[in-house]
C-alpha positions as CSV (number, residue, x, y, z in Angstrom):
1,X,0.5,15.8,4.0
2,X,2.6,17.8,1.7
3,X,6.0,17.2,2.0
4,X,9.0,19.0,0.8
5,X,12.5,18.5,1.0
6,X,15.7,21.1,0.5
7,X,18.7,20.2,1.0
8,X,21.9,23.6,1.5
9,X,25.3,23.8,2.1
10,X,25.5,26.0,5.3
11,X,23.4,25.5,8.0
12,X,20.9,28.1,9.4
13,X,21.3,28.7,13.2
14,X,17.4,28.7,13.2
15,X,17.6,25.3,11.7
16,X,20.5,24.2,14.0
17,X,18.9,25.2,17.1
18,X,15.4,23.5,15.8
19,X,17.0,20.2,14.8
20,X,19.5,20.4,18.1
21,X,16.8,21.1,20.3
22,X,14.0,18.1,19.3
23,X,17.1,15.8,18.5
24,X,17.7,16.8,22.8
25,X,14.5,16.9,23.8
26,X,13.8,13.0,22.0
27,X,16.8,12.3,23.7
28,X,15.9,13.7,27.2
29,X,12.7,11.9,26.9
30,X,14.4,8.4,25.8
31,X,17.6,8.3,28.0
32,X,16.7,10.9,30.3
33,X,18.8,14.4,30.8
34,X,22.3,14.2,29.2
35,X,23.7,16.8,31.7
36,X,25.8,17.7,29.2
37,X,28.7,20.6,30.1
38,X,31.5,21.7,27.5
39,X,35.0,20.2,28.7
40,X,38.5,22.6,27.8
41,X,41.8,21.6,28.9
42,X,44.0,24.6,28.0
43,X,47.9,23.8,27.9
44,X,50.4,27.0,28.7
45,X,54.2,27.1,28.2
46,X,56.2,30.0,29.5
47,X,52.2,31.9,29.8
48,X,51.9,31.0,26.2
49,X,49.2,28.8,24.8
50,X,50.8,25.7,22.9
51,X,47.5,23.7,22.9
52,X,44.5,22.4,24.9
53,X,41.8,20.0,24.7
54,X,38.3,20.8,24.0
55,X,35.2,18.2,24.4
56,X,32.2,17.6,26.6
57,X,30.8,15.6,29.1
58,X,27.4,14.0,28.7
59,X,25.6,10.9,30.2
60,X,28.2,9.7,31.8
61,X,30.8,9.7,29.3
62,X,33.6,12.1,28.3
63,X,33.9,12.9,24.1
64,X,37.6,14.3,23.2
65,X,36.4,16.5,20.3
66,X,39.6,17.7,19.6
67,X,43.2,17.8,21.0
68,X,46.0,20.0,19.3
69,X,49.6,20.9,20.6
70,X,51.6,23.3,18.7
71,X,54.4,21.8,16.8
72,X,57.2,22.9,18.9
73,X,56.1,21.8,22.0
74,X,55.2,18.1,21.0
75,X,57.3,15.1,23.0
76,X,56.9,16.8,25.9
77,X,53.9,15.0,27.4
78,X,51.6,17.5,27.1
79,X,49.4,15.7,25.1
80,X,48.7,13.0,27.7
81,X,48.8,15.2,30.4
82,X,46.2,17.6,28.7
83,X,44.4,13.8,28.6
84,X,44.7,13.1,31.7
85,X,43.4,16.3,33.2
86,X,40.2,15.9,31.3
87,X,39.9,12.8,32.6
88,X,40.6,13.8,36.2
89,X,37.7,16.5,35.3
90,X,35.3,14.4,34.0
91,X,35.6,11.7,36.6
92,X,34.9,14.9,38.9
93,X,31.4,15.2,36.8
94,X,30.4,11.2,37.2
95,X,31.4,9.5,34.0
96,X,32.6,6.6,33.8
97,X,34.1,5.9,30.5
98,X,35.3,8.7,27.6
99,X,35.7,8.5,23.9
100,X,37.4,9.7,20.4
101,X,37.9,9.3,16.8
102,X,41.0,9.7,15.5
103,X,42.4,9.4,11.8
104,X,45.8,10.3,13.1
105,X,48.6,7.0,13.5
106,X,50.1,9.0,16.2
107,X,47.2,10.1,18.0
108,X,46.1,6.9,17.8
109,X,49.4,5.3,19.4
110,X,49.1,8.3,22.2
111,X,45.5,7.4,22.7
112,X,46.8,3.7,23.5
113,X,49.5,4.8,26.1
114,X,46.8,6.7,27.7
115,X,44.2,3.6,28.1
116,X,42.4,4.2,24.8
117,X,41.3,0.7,22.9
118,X,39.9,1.0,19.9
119,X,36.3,-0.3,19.4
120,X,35.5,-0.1,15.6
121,X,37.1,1.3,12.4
122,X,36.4,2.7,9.5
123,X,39.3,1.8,6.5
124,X,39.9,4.0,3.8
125,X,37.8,6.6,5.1
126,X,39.5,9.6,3.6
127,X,42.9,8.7,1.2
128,X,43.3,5.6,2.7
129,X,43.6,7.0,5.5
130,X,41.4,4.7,8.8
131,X,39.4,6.6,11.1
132,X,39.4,5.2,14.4
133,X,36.8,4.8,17.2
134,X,38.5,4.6,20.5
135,X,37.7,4.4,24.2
136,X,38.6,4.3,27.8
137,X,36.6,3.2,30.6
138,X,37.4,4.4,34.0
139,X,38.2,3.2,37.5
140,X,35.8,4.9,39.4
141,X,36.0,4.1,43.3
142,X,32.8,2.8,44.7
143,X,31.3,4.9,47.6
């Protein structure tokens, strides 16, 4: 066998939708289908966007990928609620739990009012800055 190895700095969408699609399908195979459906939580103001929440559900978990508010409508609870409405949606889809990672001190401290504990770390991870690992698990009623 005659290997080779390159290595870029952009990635192809042929190569993204190769390595994406056997990185699924070992997945699919291993664990079974993730099931996995794109999550957005989209926070208005007076009909203006001043945030929103994007993420995805997949095997029975809920991944925050990112949550923003516009700096002028922060301490308002839209945050959480933006949280919470996720949640509410991806209870509605089966999962049980949800996770994040955070190098934000107060996203982190709005995280923990929401339910969030934090299950590993990484320090100094960027400027001394610590990247956090948090999650949630949910009460889902038994039928």
């Amino acid at each position: 066998m005659n290997v080779t190895i390159e290595v870029a700095d952009w990635i192809d969408e042929d190569f993204a939708a190769d390595v994406s699609g056997g990185l699924a399908s070992f997945n699919a195979e291993a664990l079974g289908p993730s099931r996995q459906l794109d999550l957005a939580v989209s926070v208005f103001a007076d009909d203006e966007l001043v945030g929103g929440l994007a993420g995805f559900t997949a095997w029975d978990w809920l991944f925050v990928k990112w949550l923003w508010i516009r700096e002028d409508a922060r301490g308002q609870g839209l945050a959480a609620r933006a949280v919470e409405a996720a949640e509410r949606e991806a209870v509605k889809r089966g999962c049980r739990a949800a996770w994040l990672d955070t190098l934000n001190p107060d996203a982190k401290r709005l995280y923990e009012r929401c339910g969030f504990v934090v299950f590993g770390q990484l320090p100094d991870f960027f400027a001394g800055s610590t990247r956090f690992f948090m999650q949630k698990r949910f009460e889902v009623a038994s039928t």
